[in-house]
C-alpha positions in Angstrom: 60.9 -24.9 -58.4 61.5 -28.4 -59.3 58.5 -30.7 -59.8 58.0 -33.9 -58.0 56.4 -36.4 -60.2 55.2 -40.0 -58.8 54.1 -43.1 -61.0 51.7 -45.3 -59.1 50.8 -48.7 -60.1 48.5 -49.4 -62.8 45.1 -50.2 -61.6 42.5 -52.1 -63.5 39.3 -52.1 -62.7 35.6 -52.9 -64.1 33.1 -50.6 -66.0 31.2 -50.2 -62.3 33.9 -50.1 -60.2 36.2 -47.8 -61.5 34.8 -44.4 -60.4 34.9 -45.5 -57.1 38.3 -46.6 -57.1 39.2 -43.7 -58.5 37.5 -41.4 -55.8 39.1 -43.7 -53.5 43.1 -42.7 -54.9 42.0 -38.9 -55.5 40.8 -37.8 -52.3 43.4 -40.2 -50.5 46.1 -37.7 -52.2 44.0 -35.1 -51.5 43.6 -35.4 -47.8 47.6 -36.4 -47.8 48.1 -33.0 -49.4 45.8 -30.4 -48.4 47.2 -26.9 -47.6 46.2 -26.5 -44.2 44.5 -28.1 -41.6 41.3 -30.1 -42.3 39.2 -32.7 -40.7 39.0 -36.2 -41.7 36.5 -38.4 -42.6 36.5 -42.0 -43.2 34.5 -43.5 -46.5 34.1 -47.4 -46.4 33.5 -48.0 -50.2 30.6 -50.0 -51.5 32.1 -52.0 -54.4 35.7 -52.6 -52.5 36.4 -53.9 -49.1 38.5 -51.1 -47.9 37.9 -47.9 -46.1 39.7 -44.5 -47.2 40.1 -41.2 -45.4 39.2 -37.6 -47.5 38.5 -34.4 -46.1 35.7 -33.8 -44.8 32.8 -31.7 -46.1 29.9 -30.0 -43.8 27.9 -32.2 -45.5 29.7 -35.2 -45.0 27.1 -38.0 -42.5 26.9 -37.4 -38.6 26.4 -40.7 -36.5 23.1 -41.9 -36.3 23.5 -44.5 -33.9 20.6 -42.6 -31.6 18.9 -41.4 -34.8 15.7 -43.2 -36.6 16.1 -44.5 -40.0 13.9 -41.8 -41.0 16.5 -39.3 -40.4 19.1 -40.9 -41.6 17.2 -41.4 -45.2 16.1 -37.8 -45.3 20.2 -37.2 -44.6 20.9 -39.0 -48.0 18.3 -37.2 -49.8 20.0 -33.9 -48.6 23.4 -35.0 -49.5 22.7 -36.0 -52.6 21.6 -32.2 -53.3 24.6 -30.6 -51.7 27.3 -31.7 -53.1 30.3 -29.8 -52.3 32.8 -28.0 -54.7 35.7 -30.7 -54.0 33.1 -33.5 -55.0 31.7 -31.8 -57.9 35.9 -31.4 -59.5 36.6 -34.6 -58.7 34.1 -36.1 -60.2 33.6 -33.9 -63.3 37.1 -34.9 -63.9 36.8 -38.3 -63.2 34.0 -38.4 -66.1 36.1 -36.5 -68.3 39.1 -38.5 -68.1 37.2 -41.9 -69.0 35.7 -40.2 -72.2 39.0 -39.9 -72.9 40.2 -43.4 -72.8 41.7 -45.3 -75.9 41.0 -49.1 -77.1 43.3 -51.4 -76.2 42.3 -54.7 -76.8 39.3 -56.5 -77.0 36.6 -55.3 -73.8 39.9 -53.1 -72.6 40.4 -49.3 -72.5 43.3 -47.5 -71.2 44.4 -43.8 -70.4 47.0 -42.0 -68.0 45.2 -39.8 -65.3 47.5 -37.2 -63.4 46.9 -35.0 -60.2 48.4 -31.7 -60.3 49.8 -29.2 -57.1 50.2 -25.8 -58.1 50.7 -22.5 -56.7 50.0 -19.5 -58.8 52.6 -16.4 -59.0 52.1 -12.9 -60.4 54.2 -12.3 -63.0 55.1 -9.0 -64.7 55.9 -8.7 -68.2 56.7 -5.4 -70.1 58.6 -3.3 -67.8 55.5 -4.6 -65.1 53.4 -2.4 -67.4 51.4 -6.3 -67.5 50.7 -8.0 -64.7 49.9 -12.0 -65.2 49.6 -14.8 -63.7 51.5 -18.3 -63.9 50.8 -21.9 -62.2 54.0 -23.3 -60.8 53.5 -27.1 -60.5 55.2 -28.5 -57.6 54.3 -31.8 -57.3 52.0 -34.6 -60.2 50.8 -37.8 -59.7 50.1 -40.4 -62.2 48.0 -43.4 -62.3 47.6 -45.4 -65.7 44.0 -46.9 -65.7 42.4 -49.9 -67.7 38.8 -50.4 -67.9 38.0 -53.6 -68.6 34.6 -54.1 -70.1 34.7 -57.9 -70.1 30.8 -59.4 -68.7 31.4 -61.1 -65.6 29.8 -64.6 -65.3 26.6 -64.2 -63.7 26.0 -68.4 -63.4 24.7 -69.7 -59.8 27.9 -73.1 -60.5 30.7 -72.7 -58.6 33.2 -71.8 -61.5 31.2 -68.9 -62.2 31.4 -68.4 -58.4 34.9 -68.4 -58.5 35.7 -66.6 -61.1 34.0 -63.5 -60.1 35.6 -63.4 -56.5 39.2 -63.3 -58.2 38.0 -60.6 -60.4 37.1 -59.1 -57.0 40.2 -59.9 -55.3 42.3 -58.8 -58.4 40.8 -55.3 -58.4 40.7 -54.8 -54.6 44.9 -55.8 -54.6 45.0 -53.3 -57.4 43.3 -50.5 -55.8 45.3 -51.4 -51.7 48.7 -51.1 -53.8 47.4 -47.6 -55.2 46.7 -46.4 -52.0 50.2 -48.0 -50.4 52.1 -46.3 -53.2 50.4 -43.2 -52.0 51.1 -43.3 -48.4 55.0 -44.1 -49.1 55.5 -41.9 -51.6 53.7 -38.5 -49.4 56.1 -39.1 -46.8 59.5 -39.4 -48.6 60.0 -35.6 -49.6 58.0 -32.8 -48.2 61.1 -29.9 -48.8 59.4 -29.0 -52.5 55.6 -28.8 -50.7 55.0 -24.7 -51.1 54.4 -22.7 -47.5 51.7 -20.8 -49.3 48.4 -21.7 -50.5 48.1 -23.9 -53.5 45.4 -25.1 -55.8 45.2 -28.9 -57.5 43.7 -29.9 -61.2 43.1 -33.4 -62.5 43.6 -34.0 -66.2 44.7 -36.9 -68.9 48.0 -37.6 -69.5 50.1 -38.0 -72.5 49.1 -40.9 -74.1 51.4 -43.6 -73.3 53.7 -44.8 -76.6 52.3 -48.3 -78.3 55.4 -50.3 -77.6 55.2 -49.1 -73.8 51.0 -49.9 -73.9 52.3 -53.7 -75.2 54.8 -53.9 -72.7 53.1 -53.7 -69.8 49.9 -55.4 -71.0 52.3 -58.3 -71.7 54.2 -57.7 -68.5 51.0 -58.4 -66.3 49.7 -60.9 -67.9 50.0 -64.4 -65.7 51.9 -66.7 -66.4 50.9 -69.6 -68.8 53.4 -71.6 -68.7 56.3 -72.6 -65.7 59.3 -73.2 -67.5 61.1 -74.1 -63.9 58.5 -77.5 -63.5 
């Protein structure tokens, strides 16, 4: 079975912000992908101004627009206890992969994350006198993350006004192209997708070589200079 591998774009994103965004791209692919049929439900993220769709969990929020505010608060105490098997391997992996992460530069960290599909197949060794069992990727996705560390300026004057809403802006367009990149690529080919169930796992990468890490820190960097004015 040949395996499907897809690059997304790089996404940068602060200390804070990055688990979210993260959740954001992981259950996005998720959803896309699930084996069989599932119902969604819509996340609007705190730290981002976008919405993204996962599957949904029984303990996922019911509307409360006829409920009290009571309710709904003893709702997020509850939730915060159950959280589901999905959410718990997710985010265990999540953690993982940022203790993972390597220096960079100065206030930067970097490290490749990638979503695995697999199927698993018995397999008989021996004459079938063993019987095992082997994962057969189908299908990775990988995202290169940097955390940057940098302290935004927490000033009142305009520049510092400024300068953290293109922060903002940079790591929302970051995180919209993820998601865009996921939605094109799920469609293109679906002939390798296995008919049978299939399990996931999230690990890191192989670390990126050092001339390809300089590369494409150079390579988004904005331009100083116009040469063409």
């Amino acid at each position: 079975m040949n395996c499907q591998v897809h690059h997304l774009p790089e996404l940068e994103s602060a200390t804070s912000h990055v688990r979210e965004a993260l959740q954001a791209i992981l259950h996005t692919i998720l959803f896309i992908r699930s084996p069989g049929p599932v119902a969604p439900h819509d996340v609007h993220c705190e730290s981002f101004r976008t919405t993204y769709t996962r599957i949904a969990m029984d303990n996922d929020p019911p509307s409360f627009q006829r409920s009290s505010r009571s309710q709904y608060n003893n709702y997020n105490r509850q939730q915060q206890q159950q959280k589901s098997d999905l959410d718990r391997k997710v985010d265990d992996s999540i953690e993982t992969f940022l203790r993972t992460l390597t220096p960079i530069g100065p206030e930067l960290m970097a490290g490749c994350l990638t979503l695995s599909f697999f199927e698993r197949r018995a397999k008989n060794k021996l004459f079938g006198l063993v019987h095992q069992e082997e994962k057969v990727v189908w299908e990775q996705w990988v995202l290169r993350v940097v955390v940057n560390n940098t302290p935004r300026p927490m000033g009142g004057d305009e520049a510092s006004v400024i300068e953290r809403q293109r922060i903002q802006d940079t790591a929302e367009g970051m995180l919209k192209a993820v998601l865009h990149t996921v939605f094109e690529l799920a469609g293109n080919e679906i002939d390798h997708i296995p008919s049978v169930m299939y399990d996931f796992d999230i690990s890191n990468a192989k670390k990126p070589d050092d001339r390809d890490e300089v590369y494409s820190r150079v390579s988004n960097m904005p331009a100083l200079i116009n040469l063409g004015s």
